[in-house]
Structure formats: C-alpha cells, structure tokens
N, CA, C and O of each residue as an XYZ file, in Angstrom:
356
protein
N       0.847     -1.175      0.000
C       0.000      0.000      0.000
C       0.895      1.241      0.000
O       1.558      1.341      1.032
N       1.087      2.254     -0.941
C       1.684      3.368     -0.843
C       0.809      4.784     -0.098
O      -0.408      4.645     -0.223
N       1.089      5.677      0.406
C       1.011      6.369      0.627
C       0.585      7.664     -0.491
O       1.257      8.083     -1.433
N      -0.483      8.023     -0.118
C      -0.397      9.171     -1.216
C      -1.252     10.230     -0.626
O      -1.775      9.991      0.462
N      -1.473     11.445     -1.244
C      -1.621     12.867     -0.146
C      -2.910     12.930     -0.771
O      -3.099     13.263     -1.941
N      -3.860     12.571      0.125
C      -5.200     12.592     -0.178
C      -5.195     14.086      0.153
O      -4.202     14.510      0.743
N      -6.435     15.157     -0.233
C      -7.080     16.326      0.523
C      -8.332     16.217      0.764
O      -9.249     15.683      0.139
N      -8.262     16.985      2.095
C     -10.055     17.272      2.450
C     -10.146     18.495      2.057
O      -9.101     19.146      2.089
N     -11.491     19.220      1.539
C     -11.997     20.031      1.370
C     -13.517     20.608      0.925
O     -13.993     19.877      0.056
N     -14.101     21.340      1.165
C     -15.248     21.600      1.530
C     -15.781     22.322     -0.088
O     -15.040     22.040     -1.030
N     -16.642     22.947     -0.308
C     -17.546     22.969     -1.137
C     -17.252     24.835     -0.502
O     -17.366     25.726     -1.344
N     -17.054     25.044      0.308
C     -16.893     26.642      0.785
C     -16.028     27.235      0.288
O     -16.129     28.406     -0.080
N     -14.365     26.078      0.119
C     -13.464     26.193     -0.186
C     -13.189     26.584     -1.607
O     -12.494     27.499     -2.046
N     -14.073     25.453     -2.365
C     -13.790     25.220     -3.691
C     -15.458     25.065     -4.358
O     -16.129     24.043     -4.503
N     -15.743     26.290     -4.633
C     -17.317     26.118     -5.022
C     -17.554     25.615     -6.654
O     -18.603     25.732     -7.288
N     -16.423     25.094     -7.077
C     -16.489     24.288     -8.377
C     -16.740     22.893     -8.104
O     -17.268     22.243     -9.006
N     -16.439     22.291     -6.961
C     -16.552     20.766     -7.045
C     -17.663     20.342     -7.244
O     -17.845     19.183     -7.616
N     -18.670     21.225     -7.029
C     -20.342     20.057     -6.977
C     -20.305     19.958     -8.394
O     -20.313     18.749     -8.626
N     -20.260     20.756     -9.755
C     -20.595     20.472    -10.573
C     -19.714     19.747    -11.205
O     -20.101     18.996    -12.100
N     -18.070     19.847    -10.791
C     -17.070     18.966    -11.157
C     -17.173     17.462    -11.126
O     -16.651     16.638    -11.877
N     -18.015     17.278    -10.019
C     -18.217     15.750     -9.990
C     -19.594     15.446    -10.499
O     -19.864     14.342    -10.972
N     -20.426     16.372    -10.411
C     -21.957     15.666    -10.870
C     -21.927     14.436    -11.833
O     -22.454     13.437    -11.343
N     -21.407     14.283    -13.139
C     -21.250     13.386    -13.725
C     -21.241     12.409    -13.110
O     -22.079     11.513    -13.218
N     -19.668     12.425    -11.870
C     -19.561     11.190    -11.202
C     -20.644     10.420     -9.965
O     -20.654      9.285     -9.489
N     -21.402     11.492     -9.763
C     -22.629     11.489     -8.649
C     -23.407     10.587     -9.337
O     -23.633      9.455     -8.908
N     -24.127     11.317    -11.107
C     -24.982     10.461    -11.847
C     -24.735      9.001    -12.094
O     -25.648      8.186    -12.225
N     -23.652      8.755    -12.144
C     -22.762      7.512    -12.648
C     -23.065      6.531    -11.294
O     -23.882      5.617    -11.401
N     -22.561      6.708    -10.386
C     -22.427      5.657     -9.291
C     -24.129      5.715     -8.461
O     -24.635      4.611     -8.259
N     -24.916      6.930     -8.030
C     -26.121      6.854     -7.808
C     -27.291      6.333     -8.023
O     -27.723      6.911     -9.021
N     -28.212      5.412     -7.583
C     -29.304      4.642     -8.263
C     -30.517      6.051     -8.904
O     -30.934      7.057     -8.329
N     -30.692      5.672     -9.884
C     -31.616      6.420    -10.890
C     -33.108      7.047     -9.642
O     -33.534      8.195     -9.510
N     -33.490      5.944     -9.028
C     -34.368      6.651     -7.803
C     -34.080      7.472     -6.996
O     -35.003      8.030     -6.404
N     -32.635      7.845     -6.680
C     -31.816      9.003     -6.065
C     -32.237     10.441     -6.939
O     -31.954     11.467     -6.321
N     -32.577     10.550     -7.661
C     -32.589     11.636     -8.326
C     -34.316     11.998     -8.891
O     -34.713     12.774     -9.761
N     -34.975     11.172     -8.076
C     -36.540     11.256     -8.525
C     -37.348     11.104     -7.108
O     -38.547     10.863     -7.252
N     -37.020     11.175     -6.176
C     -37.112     11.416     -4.281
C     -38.063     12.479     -4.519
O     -37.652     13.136     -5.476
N     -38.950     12.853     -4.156
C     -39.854     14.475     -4.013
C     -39.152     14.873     -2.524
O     -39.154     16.104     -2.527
N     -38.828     14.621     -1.839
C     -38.386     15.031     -0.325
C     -37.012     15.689     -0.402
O     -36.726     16.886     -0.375
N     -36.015     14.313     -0.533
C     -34.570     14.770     -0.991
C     -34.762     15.716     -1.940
O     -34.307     16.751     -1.453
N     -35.269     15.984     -3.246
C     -35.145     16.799     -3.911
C     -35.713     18.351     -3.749
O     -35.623     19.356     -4.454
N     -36.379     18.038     -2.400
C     -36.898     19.342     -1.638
C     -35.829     19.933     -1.394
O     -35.673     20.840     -2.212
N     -34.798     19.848     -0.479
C     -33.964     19.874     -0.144
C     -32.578     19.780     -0.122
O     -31.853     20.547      0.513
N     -32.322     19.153     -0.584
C     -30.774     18.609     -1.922
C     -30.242     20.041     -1.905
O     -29.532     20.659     -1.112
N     -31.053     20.462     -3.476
C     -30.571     21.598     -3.589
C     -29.957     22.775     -3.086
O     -29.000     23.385     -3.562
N     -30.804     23.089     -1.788
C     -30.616     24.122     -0.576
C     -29.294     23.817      0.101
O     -28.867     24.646      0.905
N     -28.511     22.570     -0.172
C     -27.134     21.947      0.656
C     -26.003     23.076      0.086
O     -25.280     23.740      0.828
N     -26.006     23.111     -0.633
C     -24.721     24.098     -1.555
C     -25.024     25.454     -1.137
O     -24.344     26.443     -0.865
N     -25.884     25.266     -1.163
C     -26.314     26.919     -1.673
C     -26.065     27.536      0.098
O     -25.270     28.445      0.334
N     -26.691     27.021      0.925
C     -27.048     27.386      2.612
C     -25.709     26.723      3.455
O     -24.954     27.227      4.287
N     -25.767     25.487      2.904
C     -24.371     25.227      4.277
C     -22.961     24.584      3.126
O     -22.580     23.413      3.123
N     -22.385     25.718      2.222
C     -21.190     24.957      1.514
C     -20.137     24.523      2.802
O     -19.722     23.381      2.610
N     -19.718     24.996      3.782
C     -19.160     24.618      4.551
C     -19.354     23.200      5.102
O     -18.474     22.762      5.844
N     -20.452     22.417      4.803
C     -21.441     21.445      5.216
C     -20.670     20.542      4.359
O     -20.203     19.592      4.987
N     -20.432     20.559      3.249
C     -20.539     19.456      1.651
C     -19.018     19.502      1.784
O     -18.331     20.522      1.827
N     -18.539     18.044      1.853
C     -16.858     17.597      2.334
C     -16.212     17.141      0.946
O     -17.127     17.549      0.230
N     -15.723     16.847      0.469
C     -15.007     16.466     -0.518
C     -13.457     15.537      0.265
O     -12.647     15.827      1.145
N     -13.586     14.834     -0.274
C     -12.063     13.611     -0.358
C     -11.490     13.586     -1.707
O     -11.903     12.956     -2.681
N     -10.416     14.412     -1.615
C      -9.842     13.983     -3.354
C      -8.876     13.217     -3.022
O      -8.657     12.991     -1.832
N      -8.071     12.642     -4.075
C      -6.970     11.555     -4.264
C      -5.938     12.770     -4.616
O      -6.183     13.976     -4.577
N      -4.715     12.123     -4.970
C      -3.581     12.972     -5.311
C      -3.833     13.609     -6.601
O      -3.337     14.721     -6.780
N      -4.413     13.162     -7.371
C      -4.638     13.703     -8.874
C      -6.036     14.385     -9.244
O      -6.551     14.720    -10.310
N      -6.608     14.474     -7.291
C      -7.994     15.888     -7.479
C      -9.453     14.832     -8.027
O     -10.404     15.386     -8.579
N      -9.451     13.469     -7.813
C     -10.736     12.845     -7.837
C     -10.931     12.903     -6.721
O     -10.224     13.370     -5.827
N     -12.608     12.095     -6.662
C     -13.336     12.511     -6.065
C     -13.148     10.841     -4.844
O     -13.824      9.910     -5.283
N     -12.607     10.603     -3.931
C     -12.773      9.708     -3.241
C     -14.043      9.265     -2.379
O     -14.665      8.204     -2.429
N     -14.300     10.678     -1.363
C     -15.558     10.371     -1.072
C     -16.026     11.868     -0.823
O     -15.224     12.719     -0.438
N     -17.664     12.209     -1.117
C     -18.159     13.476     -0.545
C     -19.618     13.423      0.070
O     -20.711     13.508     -0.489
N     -19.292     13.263      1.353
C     -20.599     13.367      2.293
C     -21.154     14.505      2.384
O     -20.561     15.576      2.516
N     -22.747     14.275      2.294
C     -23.493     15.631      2.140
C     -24.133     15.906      3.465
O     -24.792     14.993      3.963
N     -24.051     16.794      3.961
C     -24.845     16.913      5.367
C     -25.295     18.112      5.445
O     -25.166     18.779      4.419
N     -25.911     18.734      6.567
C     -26.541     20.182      7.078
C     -27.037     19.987      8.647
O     -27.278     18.868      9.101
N     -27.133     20.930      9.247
C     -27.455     20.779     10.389
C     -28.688     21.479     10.434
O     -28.844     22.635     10.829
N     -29.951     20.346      9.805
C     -31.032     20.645      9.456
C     -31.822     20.234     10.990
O     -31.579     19.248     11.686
N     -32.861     21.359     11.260
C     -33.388     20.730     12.519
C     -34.447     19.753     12.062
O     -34.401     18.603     12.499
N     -35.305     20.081     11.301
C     -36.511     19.392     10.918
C     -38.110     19.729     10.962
O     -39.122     19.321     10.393
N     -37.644     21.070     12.331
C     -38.463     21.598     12.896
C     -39.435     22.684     12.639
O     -40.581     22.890     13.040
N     -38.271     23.593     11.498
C     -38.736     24.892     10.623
C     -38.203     25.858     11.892
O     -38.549     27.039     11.846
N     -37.540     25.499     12.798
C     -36.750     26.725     13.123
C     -34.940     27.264     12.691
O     -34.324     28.265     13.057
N     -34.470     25.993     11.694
C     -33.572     26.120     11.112
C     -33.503     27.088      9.852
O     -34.627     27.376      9.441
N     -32.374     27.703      9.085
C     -32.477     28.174      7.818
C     -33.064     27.283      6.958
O     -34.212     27.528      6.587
N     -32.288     25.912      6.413
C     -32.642     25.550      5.446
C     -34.288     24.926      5.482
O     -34.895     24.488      4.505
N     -34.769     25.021      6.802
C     -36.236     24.288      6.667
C     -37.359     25.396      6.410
O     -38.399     25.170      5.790
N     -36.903     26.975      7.132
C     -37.763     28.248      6.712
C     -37.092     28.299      4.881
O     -38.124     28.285      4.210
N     -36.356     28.329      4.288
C     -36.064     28.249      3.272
C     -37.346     27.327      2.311
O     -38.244     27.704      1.558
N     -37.022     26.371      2.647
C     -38.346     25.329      1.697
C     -39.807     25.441      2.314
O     -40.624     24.603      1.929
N     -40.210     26.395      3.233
C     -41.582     26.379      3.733
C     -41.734     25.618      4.558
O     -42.934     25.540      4.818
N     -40.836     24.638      5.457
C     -41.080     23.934      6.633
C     -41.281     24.521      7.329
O     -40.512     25.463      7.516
N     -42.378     24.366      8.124
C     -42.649     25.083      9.797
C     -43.064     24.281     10.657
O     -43.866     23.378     10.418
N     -42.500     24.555     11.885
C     -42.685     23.526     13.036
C     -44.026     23.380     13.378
O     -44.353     22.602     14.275
C-alpha cells in the first residue's frame, strides 16, 4: 500500500466541485436518487445554505474519493434551510 496525499476540502473552499463531480454522482447513484420528491426538496438548498457542510475527499490527482453531504437541518422549521423550503414547526 503506498502512501499518497489525499485532501479534504469543503464545497466553501472550492465552489467548483459540486458540478465537477456531478457526472460522477450520476454515474455511481441509483436512478431513484434523483426522482425522491423530499430529498429533492432539499438537496438543492445543501450548496447553496451550508457549503461549509458538503466535504469532498480527493486523491492525489484531485478525484473525487468520497463526498458526504450533510446540514445541520433541525426538521423543525426553526432552522435556515427548513424556513427556506416552507417547513414550519
């Protein structure tokens, strides 16, 4: 196993990666991932409200190893991204 200089970096950092990888998102994702009415409520609002949120793992040559999507969504509608889509508690 060699060693090689992975990077972390965020979507805050580098606001080109979401669309840099989309291809690779479409590619490995099941086709029902992208037809969700809920997730797709919401999805969107990830970039846009918490880029600091959206992680990126590249390899030495800037692929995409792994990128976990998260937010620190309450659920409640007292968060941004839930007053954003019309959620209210």
């Amino acid at each position: 196993m060699t060693d090689t200089a992975n990077t972390f970096t965020t979507l805050a950092v580098d606001p080109g990666l979401a669309e840099a990888f989309w291809p690779e998102k479409e590619r490995i994702w099941p086709g029902f991932m992208f037809e969700d009415r809920y997730s797709n409520m919401y999805w969107s609002h990830l970039s846009r409200h918490f880029p600091e949120w959206q992680h990126y793992l590249l390899d030495d040559s800037a692929r995409p190893l792994l990128w976990p999507r998260q937010s620190p969504v309450c659920g409640m509608g007292q968060c941004r991204v839930c007053r954003s889509v019309g959620l209210k508690g």
